[in-house]
N, C-alpha and C positions, 0 to 999 in steps of 0.2 A: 092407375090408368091415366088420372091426368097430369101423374109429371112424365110419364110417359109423351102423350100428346103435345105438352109443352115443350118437353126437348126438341119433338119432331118438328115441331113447328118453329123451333130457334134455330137449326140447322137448315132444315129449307130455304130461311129467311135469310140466311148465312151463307147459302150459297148462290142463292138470286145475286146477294149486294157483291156478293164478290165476284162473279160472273162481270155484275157491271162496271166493278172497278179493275178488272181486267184488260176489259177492252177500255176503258178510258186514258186507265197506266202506260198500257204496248202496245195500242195500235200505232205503226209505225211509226215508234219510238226504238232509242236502242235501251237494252239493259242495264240501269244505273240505281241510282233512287228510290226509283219505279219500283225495282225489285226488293228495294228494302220496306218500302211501302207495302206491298203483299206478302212476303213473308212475314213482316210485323202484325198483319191482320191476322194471318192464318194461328200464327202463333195465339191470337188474344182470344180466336174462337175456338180453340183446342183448349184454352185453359179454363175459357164459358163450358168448357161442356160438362156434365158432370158426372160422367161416367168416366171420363179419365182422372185417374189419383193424381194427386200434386205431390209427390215426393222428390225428393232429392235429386233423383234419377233425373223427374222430367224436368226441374227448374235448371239443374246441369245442362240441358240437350237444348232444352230453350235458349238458353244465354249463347250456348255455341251457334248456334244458328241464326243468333241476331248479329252474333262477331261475323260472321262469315258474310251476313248481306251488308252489313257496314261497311267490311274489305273492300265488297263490291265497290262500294261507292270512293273508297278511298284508294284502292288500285285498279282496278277498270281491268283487268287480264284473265285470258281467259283461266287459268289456273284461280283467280278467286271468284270466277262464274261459276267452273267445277266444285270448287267447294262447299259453295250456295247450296249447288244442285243438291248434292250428299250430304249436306249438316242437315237440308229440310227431309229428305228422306226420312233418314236414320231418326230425324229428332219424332216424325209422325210414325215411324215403327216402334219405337221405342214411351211414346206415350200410351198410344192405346193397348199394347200389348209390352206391360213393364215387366214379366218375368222372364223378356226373353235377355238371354246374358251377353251375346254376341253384335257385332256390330252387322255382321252378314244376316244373321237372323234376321234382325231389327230392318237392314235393306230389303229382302226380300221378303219380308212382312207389309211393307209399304205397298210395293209391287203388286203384292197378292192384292190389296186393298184398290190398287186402281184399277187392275183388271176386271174387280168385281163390282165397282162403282155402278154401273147399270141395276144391276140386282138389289142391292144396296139404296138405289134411289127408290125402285119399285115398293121395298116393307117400308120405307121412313113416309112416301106418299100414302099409303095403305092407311097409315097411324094418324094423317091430318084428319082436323075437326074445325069447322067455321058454323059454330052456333050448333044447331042441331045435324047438320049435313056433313057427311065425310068421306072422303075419295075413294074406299073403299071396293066398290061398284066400278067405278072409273079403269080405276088399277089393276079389276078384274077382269076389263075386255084388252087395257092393254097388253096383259101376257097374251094373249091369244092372238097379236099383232105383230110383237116387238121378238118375241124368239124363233118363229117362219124368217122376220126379215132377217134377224141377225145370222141365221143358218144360209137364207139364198145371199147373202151379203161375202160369207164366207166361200161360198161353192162359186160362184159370181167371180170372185177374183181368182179362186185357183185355175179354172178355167181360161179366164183370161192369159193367166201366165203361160197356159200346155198351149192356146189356139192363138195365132195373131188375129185370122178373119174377127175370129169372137170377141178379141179384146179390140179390135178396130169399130164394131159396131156396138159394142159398147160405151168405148168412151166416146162416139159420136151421139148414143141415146143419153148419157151425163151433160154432155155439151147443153142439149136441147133441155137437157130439165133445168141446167144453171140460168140456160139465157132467161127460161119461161119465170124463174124467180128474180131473178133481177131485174125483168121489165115489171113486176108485181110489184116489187119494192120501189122502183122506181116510181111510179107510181102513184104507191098509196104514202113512200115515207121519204121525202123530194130527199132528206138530211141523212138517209140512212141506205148503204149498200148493202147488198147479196153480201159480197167478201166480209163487210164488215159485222154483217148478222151471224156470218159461220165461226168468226171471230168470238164473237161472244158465246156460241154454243160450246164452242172449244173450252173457253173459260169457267161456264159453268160445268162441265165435265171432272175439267183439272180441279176447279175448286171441290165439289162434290166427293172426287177421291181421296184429297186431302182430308175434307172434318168431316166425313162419315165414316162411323166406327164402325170396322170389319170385326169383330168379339167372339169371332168362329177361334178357340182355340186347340184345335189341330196343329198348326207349326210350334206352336209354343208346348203343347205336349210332347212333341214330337223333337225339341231340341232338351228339354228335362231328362231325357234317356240318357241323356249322353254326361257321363262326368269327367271332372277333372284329373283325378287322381287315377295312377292305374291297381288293380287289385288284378293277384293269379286267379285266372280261371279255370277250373279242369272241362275237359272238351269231353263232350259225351256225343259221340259219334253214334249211336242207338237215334239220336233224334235228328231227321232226315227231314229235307226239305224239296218244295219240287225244283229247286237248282241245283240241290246236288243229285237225285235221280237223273235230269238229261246229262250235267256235267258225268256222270260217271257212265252211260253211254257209250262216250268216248273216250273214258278214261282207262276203264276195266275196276279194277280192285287199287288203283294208285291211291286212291282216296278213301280205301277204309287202312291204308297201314298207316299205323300210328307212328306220327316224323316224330324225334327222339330230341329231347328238346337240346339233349348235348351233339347229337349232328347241326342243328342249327349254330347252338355256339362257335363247333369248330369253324362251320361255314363262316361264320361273321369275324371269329377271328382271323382265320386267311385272308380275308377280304382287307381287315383294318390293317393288319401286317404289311403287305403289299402296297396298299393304296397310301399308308405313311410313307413305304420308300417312294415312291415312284413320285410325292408331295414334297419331298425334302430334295429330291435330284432337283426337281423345277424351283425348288423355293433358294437350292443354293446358285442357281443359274444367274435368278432374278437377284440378289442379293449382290452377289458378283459383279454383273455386267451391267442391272439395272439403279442399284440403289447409291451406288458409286462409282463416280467416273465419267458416266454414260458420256457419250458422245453421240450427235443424230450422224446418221448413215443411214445412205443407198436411199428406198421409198418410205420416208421416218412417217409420214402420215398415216398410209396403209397400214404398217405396222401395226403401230402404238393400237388402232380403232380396231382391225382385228385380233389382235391379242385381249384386249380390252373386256369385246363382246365376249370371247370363249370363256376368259377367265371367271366372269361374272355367272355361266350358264353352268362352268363347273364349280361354282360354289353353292347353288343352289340341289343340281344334282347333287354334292356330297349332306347338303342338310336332309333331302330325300332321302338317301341311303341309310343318314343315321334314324331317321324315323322310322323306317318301314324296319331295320332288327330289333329296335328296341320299341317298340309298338304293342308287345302282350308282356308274354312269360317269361323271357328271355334276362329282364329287369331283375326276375326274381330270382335267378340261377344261380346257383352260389359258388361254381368256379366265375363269374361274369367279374370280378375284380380287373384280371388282365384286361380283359377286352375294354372296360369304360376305361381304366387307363389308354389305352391304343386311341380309343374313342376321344379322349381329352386331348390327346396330343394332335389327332386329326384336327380337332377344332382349334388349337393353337395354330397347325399349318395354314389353314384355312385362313384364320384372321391374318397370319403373313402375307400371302394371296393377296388378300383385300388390300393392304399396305402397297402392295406392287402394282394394282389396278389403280391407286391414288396417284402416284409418283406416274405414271404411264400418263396418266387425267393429267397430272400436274406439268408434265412436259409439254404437252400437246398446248395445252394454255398460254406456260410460257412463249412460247415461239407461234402460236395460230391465235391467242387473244380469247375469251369468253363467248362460246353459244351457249342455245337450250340444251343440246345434246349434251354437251362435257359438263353442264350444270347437273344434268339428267344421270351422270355417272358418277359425280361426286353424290347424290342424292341414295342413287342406288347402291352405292358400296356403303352407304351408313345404313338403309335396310337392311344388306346383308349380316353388317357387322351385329345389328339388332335381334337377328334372328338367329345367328351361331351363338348367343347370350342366352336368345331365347330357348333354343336347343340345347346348351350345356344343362338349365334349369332343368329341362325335363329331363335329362338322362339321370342328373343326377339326384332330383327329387320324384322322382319315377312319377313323370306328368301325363295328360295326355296329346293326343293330339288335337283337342276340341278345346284344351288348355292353351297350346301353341296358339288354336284361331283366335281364341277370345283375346288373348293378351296383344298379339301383333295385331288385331283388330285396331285397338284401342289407339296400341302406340302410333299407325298408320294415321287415324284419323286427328289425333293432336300435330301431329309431323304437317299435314294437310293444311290444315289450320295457320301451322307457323309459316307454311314456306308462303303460304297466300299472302300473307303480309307485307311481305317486298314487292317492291316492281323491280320484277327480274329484266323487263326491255331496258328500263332507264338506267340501272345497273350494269346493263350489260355494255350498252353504248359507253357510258362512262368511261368504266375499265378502257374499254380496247382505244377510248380514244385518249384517253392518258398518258396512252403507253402506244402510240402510233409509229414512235420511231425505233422500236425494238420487238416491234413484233409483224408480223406480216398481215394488214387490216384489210376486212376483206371488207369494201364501202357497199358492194353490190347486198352482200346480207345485215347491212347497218340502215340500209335504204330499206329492208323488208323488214322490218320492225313498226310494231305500232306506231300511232301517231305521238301518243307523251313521249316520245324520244325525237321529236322535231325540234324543240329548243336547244337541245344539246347538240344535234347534227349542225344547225343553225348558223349557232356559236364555233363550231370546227369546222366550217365552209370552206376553209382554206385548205384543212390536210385530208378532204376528199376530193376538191379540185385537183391536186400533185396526183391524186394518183391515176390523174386522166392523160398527163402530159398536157398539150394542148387542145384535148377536145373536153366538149363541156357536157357529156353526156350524166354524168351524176351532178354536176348543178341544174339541170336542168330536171333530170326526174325528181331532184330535192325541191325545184321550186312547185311542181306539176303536184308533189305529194302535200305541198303547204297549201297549195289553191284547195284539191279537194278537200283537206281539212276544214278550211273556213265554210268552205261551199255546204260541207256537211253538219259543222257547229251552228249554223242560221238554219239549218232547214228542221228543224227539233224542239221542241218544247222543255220546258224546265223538268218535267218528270224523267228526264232522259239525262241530267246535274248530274257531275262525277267530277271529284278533283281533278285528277290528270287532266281532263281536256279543257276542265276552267284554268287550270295553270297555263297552260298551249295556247289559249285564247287568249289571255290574258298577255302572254310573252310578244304574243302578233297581235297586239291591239283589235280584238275581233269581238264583237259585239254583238247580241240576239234581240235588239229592239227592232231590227230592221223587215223580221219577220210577223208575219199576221198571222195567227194561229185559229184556223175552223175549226170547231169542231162541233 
């Protein structure tokens, strides 16, 4: 009982101090530092706590998630904010509940944790003791407070949403209750606002869901059902369930005749037959007219960007396809030779496909220069490529599809990790402005790029001048983009430090002494 109490009482304590280095980190501040500053915390009371194992798993998930806030600080984009977000997730589903094997598991394990952080606060309060006295009693009248309001809280807004009058006097009764705490605070705490108090409630909240361990193991039961490997099952249709009594309702008797597991073969073979010629006509098209020679004709942009998306949607439906035949018994069938053959060679076509979406990606480049999007296609065709690899595995080592999650899981979240590591804006400017006289530079979408690509527009002032002729409309939004920079680099505190914009400050001589910082 009392390392019990002791724990409760570490966490508590643990989410007060973090609550308040919450608001001290981001109140309006931007996301740098800051952020590696609290996930480094989060991290060191996750590993205080002692109900979470320190194995392997979790020192792994730990380190990723300190690379990932470190990125932050060393590429400022939002791609390595996203990965922030997802390395702390994954890393806090994956400590308190280490037997779950998936990366999806592990996120929405997290999830489950924060939505239940209420609950969660209410037993860890329950457990506190200060001397002889303990909250117990306390915690007792608040259920009888806190689940009324959280139900009218809920009905409260759907209503809102069906009625304007309702939601019109309501957020005018919200109004009146903010102003009546803000003049309280004003008040009683001259240094402390309403905003800034909600702010910190917020924080202890988030903190709260993060280091209070959720140990309801239900999903984690619940993802152990499921294996990797597939075994033949024989179907016993004697055991009826209440989905299949309505399903047969409407069905009649469709559903006690027993499908004959070589009609499926046939079916799947006609399918793989078919669907290889109809892959080999398009794959000799592309071979032909795309992989040499090419020459741009007629609307070459439309083109390339619709062919591009379809090709990519039908490579995913065909990984669909191959999963849902080869998904039970059909693996075990012992004419099934031809068919994983048909099946192999599908995936060959396939990876051609992807070969043709590169070259498509790689025209459009050459002659339109580097965005997110055609980085987003190159990115996406090595998914793909990942996943027909991934897919040959299971056909051929008769996997499942819980095997597909976990593995592309993993691969996804390493991928996430690496691409985070570039600064894809500063890259990107670079390229296209490299290469300005051979390719067509669009200055309008070089100007909508973060701010760490102001040194380098900077420094090529001159070949986005040309492409105004004689007006000066991009020197001019380039200077207006360099004022608010400075204007925004003096109005922030050192908790908000991130390479990129010290290097950008540092290129424009821009300095943060000139700021006085309240807090």
């Amino acid at each position: 009982m009392n390392t019990t109490t002791n724990k409760s009482n570490f966490l508590l304590l643990s989410a007060l101090f973090g609550a308040l280095l919450f608001s001290l980190l981001f109140w309006q501040e931007r996301l740098a530092l800051n952020l590696l500053i609290y996930t480094a915390f989060l991290t060191t009371v996750t590993w205080l706590n002692p109900d979470v194992a320190k194995t392997p798993k979790f020192y792994l998930f730990a380190a990723a998630q300190l690379l990932a806030a470190i990125l932050v600080v060393i590429n400022n984009s939002f791609l390595s904010l996203a990965s922030c977000y997802v390395s702390l997730v994954i890393f806090i589903g994956f400590s308190h509940h280490q037997q779950i094997r998936t990366i999806f598991t592990a996120f929405l394990a997290t999830i489950l944790q924060m939505i239940t952080v209420p609950f969660n606060t209410v037993r860890y309060l329950s457990e506190i003791n200060i001397g002889r006295f303990n909250l117990k009693p306390l915690v007792k009248l608040m259920k009888y407070v806190f689940i009324p309001f959280i139900i009218f809280l809920i009905f409260a807004c759907l209503y809102s949403a069906a009625n304007s009058v309702f939601a019109h006097y309501g957020k005018a009764l919200l109004t009146n209750i903010a102003d009546f705490f803000t003049s309280i605070f004003g008040f009683l705490f001259t240094d402390l606002s309403f905003p800034r108090f909600m702010h910190f409630c917020f924080g202890l909240v988030l903190t709260s869901a993060f280091i209070f361990t959720f140990f309801n193991k239900g999903l984690q039961n619940f993802e152990s059902q499921f294996k990797e490997q597939l075994f033949r099952i024989r179907k016993n249709i004697s055991q009826k369930t209440i989905w299949f009594e309505v399903v047969s309702t409407f069905s009649g008797n469709l559903l006690t005749r027993k499908l004959a597991l070589k009609t499926e073969f046939i079916t799947a073979l006609i399918s793989f037959s078919i669907l290889n010629l109809l892959l080999m006509s398009l794959n000799a098209i592309d071979i032909t007219t795309l992989w040499f020679g090419y020459t741009p004709a007629g609307n070459f942009s439309a083109d390339l960007h619709d062919g591009t998306n379809t090709l990519i949607f039908s490579i995913l439906l065909a990984m669909a396809i191959i999963i849902y035949f080869f998904r039970g018994n059909l693996n075990f069938y012992k004419k099934s030779k031809t068919l994983r053959l048909l099946t192999y060679i599908w995936i060959v076509q396939n990876a051609l496909l992807i070969i043709s979406v590169l070259i498509r990606d790689g025209y459009y480049i050459e002659f339109y220069g580097l965005t997110h999007k055609r980085i987003g296609v190159l990115v996406f065709a090595l998914l793909c490529s990942i996943g027909l690899i991934t897919v040959y595995v299971k056909v051929a080592r008769q996997k499942t599809f819980f095997y597909l999650l976990k593995i592309n899981g993993y691969i996804w979240f390493i991928l996430l990790l690496a691409f985070s590591s570039i600064n894809w804006d500063v890259f990107i400017a670079k390229y296209n402005l490299s290469r300005a006289g051979s390719i067509t530079l669009d200055a309008g979408y070089l100007l909508s790029l973060s701010d760490k690509t102001l040194p380098e527009l900077d420094k090529n002032r001159s070949k986005l001048i040309s492409l105004d002729g004689n007006n000066t409309f991009y020197a001019n939004q380039l200077n207006e983009r360099i004022g608010y920079f400075k204007e925004r680099y003096q109005s922030v505190n050192w908790v908000s430090w991130n390479l990129p914009d010290w290097r950008t400050a540092k290129y424009f001589s821009v300095h943060t002494d000139q700021k006085e910082i309240q807090r």
